[in-house]
N, CA, C and O atoms as a Tinker XYZ file with bonds, in Angstrom:
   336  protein
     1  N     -3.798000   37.958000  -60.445000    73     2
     2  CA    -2.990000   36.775000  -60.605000    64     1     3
     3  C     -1.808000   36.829000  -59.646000    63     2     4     5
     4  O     -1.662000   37.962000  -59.188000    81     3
     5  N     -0.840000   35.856000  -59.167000    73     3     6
     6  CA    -0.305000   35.694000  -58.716000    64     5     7
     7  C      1.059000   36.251000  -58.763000    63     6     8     9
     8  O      1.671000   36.779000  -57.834000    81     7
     9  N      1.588000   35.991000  -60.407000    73     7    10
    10  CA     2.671000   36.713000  -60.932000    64     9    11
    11  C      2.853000   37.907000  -60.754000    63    10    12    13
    12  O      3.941000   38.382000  -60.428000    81    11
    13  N      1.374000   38.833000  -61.024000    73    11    14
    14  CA     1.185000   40.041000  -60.970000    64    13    15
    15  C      1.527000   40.942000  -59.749000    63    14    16    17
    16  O      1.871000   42.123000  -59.709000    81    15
    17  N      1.249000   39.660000  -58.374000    73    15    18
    18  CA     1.027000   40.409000  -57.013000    64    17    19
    19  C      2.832000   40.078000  -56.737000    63    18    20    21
    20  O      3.503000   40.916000  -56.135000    81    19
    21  N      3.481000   38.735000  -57.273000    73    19    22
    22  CA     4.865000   38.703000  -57.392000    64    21    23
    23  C      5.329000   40.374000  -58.092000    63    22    24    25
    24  O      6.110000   40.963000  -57.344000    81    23
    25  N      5.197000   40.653000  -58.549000    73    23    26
    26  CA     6.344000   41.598000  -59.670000    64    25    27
    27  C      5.556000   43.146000  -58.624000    63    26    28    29
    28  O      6.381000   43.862000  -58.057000    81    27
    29  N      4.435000   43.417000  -58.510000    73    27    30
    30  CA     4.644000   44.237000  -57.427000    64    29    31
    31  C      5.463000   44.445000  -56.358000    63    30    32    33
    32  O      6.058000   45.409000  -55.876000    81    31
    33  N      5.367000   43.557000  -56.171000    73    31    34
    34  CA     6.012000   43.030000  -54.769000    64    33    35
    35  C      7.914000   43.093000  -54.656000    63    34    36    37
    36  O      8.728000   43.317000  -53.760000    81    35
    37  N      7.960000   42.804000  -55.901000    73    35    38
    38  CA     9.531000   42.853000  -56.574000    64    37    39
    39  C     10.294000   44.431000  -56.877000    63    38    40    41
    40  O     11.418000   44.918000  -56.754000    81    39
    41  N      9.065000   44.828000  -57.300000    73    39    42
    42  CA     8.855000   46.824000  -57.676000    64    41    43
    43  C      9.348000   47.249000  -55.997000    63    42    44    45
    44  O     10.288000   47.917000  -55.566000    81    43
    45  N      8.375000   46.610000  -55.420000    73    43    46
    46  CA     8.225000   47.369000  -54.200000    64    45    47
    47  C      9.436000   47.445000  -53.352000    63    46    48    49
    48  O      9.973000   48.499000  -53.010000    81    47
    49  N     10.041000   45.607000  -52.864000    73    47    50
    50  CA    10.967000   45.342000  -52.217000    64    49    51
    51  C     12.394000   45.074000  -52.501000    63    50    52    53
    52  O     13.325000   45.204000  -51.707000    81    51
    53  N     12.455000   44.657000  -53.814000    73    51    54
    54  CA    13.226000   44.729000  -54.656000    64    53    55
    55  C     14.053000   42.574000  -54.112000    63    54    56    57
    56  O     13.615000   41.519000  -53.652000    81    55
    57  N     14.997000   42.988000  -54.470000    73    55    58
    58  CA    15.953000   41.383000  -54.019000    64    57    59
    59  C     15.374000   40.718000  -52.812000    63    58    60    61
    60  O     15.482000   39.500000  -52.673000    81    59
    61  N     14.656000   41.600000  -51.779000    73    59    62
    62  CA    14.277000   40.707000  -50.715000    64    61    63
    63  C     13.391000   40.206000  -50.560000    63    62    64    65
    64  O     13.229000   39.375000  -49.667000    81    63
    65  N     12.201000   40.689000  -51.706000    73    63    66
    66  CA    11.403000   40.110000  -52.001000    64    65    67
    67  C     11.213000   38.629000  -52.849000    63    66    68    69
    68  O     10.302000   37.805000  -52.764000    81    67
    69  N     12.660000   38.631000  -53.849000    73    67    70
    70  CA    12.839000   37.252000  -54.160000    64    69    71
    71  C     13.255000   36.263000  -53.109000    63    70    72    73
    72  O     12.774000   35.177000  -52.786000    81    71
    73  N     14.395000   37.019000  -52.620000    73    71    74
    74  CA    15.126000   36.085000  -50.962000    64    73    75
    75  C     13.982000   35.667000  -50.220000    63    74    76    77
    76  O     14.071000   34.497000  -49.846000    81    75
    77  N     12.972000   36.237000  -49.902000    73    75    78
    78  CA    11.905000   35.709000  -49.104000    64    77    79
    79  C     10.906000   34.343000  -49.842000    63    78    80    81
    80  O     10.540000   33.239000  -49.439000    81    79
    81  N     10.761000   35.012000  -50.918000    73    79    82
    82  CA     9.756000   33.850000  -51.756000    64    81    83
    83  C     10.603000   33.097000  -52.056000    63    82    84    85
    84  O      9.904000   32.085000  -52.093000    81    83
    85  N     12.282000   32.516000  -52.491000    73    83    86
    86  CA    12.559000   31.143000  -52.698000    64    85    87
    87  C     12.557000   30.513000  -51.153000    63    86    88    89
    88  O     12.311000   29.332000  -50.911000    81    87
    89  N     12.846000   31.429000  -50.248000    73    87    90
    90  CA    13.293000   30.750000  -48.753000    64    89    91
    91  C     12.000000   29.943000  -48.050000    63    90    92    93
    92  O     11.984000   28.819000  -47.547000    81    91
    93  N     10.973000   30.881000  -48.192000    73    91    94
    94  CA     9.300000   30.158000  -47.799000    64    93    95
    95  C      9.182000   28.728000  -48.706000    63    94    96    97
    96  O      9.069000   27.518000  -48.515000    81    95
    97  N      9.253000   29.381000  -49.457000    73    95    98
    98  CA     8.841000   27.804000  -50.857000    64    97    99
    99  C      9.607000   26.489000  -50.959000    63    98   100   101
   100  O      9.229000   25.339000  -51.183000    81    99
   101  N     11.381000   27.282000  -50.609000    73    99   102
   102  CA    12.307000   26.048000  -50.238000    64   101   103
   103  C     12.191000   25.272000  -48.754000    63   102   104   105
   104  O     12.276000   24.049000  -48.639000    81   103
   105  N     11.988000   26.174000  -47.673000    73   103   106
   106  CA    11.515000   25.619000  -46.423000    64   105   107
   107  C     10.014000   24.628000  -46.739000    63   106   108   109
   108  O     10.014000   23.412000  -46.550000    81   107
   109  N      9.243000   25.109000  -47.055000    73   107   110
   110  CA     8.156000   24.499000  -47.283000    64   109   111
   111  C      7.838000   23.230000  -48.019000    63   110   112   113
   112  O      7.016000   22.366000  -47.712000    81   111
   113  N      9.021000   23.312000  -49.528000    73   111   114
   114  CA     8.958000   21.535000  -49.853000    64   113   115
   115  C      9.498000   20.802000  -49.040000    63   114   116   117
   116  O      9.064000   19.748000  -48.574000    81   115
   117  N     10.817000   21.517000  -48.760000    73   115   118
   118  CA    12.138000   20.365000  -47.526000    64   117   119
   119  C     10.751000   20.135000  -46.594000    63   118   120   121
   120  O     10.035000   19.224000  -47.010000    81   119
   121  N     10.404000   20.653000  -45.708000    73   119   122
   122  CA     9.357000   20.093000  -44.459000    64   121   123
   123  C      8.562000   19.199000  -45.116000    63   122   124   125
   124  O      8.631000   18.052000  -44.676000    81   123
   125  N      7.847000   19.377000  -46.015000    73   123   126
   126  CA     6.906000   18.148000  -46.587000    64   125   127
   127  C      7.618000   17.213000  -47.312000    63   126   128   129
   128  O      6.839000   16.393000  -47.797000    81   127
   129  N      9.206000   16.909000  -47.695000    73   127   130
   130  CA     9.256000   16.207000  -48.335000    64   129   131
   131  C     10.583000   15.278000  -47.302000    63   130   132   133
   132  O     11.274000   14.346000  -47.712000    81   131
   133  N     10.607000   15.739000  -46.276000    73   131   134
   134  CA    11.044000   15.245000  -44.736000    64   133   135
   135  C      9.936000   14.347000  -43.877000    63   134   136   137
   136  O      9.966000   13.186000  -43.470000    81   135
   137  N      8.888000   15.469000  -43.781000    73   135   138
   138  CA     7.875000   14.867000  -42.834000    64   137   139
   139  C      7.624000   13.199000  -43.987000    63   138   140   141
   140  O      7.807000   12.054000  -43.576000    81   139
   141  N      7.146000   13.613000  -45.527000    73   139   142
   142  CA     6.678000   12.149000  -46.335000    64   141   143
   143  C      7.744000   11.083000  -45.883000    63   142   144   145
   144  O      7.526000   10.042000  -45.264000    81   143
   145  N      9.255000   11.707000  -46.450000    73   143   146
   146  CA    10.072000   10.422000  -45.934000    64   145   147
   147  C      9.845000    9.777000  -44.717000    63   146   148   149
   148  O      9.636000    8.565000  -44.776000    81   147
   149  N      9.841000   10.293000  -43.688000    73   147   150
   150  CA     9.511000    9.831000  -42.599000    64   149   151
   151  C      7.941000    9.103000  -41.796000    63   150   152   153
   152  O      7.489000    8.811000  -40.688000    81   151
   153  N      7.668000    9.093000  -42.911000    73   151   154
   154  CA     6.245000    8.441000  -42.738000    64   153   155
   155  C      5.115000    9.097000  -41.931000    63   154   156   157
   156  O      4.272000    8.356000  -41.425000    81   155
   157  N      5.010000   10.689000  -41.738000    73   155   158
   158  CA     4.025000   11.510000  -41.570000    64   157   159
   159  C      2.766000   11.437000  -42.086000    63   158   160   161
   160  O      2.572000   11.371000  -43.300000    81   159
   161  N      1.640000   11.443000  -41.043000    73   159   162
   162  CA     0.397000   11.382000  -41.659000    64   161   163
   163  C      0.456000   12.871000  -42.577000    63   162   164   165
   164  O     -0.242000   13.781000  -42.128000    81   163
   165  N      1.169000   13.123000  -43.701000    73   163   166
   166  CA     0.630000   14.516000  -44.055000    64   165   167
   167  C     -0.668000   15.311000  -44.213000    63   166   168   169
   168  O     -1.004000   16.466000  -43.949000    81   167
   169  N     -1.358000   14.075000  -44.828000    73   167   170
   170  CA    -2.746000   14.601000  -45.494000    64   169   171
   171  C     -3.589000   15.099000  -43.866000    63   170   172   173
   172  O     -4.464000   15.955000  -43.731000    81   171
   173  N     -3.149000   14.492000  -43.121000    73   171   174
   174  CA    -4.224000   14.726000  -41.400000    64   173   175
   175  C     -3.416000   16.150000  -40.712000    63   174   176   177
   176  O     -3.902000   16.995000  -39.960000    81   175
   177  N     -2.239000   16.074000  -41.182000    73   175   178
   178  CA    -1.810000   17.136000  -40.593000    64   177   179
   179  C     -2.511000   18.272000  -41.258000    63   178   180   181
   180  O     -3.406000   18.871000  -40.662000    81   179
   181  N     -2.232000   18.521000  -42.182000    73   179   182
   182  CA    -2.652000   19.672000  -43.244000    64   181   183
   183  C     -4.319000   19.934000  -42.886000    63   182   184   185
   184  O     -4.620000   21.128000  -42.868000    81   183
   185  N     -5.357000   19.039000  -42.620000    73   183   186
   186  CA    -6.526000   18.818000  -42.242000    64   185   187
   187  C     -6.859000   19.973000  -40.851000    63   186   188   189
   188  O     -7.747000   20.816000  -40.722000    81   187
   189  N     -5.610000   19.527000  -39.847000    73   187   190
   190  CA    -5.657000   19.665000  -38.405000    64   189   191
   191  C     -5.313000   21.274000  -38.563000    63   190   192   193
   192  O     -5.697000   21.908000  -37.580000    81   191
   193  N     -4.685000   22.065000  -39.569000    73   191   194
   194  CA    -4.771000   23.525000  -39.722000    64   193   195
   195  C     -5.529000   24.050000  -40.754000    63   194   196   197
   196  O     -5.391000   25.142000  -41.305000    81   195
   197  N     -6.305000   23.218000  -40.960000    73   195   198
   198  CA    -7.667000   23.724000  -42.051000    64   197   199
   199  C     -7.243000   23.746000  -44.127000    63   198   200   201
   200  O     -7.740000   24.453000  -45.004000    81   199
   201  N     -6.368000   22.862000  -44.206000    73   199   202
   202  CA    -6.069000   22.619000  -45.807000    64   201   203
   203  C     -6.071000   21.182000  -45.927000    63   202   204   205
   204  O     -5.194000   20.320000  -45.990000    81   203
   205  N     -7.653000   21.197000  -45.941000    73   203   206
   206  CA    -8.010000   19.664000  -46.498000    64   205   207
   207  C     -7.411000   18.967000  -47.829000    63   206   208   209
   208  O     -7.879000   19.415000  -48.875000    81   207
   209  N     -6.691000   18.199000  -47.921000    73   207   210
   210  CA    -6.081000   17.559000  -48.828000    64   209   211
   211  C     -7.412000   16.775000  -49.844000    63   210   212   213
   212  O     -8.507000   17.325000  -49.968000    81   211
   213  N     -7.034000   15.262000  -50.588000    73   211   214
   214  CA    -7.976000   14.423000  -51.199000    64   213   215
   215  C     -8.603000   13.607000  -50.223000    63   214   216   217
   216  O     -7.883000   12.653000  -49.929000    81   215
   217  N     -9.526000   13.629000  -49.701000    73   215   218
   218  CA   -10.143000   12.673000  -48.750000    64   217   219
   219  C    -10.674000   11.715000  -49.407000    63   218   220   221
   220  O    -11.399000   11.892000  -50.386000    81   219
   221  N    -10.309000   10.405000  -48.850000    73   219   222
   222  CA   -10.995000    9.014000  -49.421000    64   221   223
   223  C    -12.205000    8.922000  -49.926000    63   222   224   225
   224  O    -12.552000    8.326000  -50.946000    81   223
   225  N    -12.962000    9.649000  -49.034000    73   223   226
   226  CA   -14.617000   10.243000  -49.491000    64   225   227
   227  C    -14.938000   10.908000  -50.621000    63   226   228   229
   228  O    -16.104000   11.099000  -50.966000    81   227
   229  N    -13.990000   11.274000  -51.224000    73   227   230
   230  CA   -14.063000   12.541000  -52.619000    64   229   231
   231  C    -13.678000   11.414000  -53.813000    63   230   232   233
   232  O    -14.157000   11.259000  -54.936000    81   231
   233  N    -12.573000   10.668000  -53.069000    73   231   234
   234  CA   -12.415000    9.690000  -54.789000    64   233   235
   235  C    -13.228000    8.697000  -54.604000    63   234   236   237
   236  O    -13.857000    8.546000  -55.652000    81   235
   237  N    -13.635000    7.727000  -53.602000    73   235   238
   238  CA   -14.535000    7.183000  -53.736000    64   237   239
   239  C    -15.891000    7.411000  -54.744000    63   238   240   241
   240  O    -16.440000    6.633000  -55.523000    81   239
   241  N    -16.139000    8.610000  -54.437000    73   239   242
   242  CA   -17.236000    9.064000  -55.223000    64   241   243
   243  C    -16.806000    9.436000  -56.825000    63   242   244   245
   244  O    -17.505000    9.191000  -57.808000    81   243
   245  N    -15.392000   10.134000  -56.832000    73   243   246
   246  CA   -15.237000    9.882000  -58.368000    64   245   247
   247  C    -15.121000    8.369000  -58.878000    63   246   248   249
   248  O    -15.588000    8.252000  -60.011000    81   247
   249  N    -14.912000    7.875000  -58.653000    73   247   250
   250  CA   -14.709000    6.636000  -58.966000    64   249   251
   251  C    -16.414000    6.270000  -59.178000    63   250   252   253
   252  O    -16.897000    6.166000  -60.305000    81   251
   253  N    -16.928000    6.159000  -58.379000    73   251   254
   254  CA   -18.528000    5.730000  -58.431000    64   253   255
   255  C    -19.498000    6.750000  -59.776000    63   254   256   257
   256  O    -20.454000    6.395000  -60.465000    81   255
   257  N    -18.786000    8.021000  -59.733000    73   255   258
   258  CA   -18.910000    8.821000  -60.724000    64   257   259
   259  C    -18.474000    8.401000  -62.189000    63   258   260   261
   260  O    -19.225000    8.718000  -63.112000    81   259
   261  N    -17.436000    7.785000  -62.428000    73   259   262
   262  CA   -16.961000    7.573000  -64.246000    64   261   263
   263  C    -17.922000    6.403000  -64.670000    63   262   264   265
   264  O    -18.303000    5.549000  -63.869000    81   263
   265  N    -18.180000    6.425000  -65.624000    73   263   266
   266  CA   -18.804000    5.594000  -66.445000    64   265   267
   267  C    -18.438000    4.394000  -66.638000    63   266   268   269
   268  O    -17.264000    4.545000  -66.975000    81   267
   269  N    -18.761000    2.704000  -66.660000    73   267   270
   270  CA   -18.188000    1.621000  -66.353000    64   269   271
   271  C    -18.000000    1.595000  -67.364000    63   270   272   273
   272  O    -18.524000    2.239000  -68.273000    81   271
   273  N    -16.634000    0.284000  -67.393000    73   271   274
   274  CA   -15.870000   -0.322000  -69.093000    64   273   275
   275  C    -16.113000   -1.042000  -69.109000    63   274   276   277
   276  O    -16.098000   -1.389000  -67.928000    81   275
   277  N    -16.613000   -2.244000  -69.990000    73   275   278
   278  CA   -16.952000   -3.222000  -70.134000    64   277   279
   279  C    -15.789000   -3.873000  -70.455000    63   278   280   281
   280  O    -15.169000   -3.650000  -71.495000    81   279
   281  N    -15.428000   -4.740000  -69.540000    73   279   282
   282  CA   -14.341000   -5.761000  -69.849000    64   281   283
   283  C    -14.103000   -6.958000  -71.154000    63   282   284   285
   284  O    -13.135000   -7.259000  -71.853000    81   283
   285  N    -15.132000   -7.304000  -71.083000    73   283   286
   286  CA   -15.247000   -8.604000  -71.919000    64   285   287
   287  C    -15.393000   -7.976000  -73.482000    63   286   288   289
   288  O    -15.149000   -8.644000  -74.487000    81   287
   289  N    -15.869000   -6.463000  -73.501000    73   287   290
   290  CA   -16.240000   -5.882000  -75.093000    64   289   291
   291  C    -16.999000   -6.832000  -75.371000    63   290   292   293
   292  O    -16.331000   -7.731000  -75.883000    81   291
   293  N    -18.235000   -7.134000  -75.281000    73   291   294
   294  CA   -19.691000   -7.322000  -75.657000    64   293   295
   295  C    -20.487000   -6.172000  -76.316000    63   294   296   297
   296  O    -21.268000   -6.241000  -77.266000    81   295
   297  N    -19.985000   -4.755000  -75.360000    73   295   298
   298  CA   -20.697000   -3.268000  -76.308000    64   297   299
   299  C    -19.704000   -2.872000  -77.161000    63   298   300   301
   300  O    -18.631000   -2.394000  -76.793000    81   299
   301  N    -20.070000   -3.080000  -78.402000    73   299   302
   302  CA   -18.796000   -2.738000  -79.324000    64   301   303
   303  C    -19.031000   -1.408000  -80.072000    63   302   304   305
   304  O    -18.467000   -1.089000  -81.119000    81   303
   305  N    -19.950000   -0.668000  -79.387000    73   303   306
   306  CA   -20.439000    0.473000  -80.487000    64   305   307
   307  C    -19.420000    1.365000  -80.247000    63   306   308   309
   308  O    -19.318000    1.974000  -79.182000    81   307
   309  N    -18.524000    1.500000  -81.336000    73   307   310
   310  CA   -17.813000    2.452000  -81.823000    64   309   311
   311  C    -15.640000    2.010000  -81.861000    63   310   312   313
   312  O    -14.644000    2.535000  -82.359000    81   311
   313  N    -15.910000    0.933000  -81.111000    73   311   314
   314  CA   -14.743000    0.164000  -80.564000    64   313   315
   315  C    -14.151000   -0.910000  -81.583000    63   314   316   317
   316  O    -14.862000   -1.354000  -82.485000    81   315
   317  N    -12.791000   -1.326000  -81.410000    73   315   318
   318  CA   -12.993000   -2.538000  -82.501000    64   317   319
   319  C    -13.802000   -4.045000  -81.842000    63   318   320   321
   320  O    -14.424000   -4.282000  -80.807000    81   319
   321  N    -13.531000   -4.603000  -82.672000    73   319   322
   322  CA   -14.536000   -5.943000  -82.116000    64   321   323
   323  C    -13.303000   -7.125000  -81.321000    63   322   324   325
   324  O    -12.209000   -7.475000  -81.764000    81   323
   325  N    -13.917000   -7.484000  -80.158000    73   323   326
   326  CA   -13.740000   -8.466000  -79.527000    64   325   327
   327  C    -12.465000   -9.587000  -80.015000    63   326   328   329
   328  O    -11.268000   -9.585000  -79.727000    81   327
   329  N    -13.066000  -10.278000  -80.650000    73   327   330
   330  CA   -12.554000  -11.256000  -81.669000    64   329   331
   331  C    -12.158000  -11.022000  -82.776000    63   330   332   333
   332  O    -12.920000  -11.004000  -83.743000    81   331
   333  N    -10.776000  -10.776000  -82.864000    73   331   334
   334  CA   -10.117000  -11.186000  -84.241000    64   333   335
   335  C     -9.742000  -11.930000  -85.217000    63   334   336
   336  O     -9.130000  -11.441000  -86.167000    81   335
C-alpha cells in the first residue's frame, strides 16, 4: 500500500521525506489547477506523456452500456404508477 511505502520512507528519511511529498503534490495541483484555469487541453496533455485520462470513447460506451429509463413510465413493474 501506499501509506505503508509513505511511513518507510518517513523511518528512513525522516522530515525530508514529508518536505518532499507535500512539495511534489503541492507543485503538482498548482500546475494542473493553473494550466485548467487557463484553458489547457489537460486531458491531451497527460495523453502526450502516456496517462490517458477519460476518453470520449470510454463514456460513450458507458452510456450505451446502462440500461434505458423509460420516460413516460408505461413499465411500472416495481415503480409507482404513472397517474395519480
Amino acid at each position: 500500500m501506499a501509506g505503508g511505502r509513505f511511513r518507510e520512507l518517513f523511518k528512513k528519511y525522516g522530515k525530508v521525506a514529508l518536505g518532499v511529498h507535500f512539495s511534489v503534490s503541492a507543485v503538482s495541483i498548482g500546475g494542473l489547477f493553473i494550466a485548467v484555469k487557463n484553458n489547457v487541453d489537460v486531458e491531451a496533455m497527460l495523453e502526450k506523456v502516456g496517462m490517458p485520462g477519460l476518453s470520449k470513447q470510454g463514456e460513450e460506451n458507458e452510456i450505451k452500456n446502462q440500461p434505458q429509463q423509460n420516460p413516460q413510465g408505461s413499465d411500472n413493474s416495481g415503480s409507482y404508477p404513472a397517474d395519480l
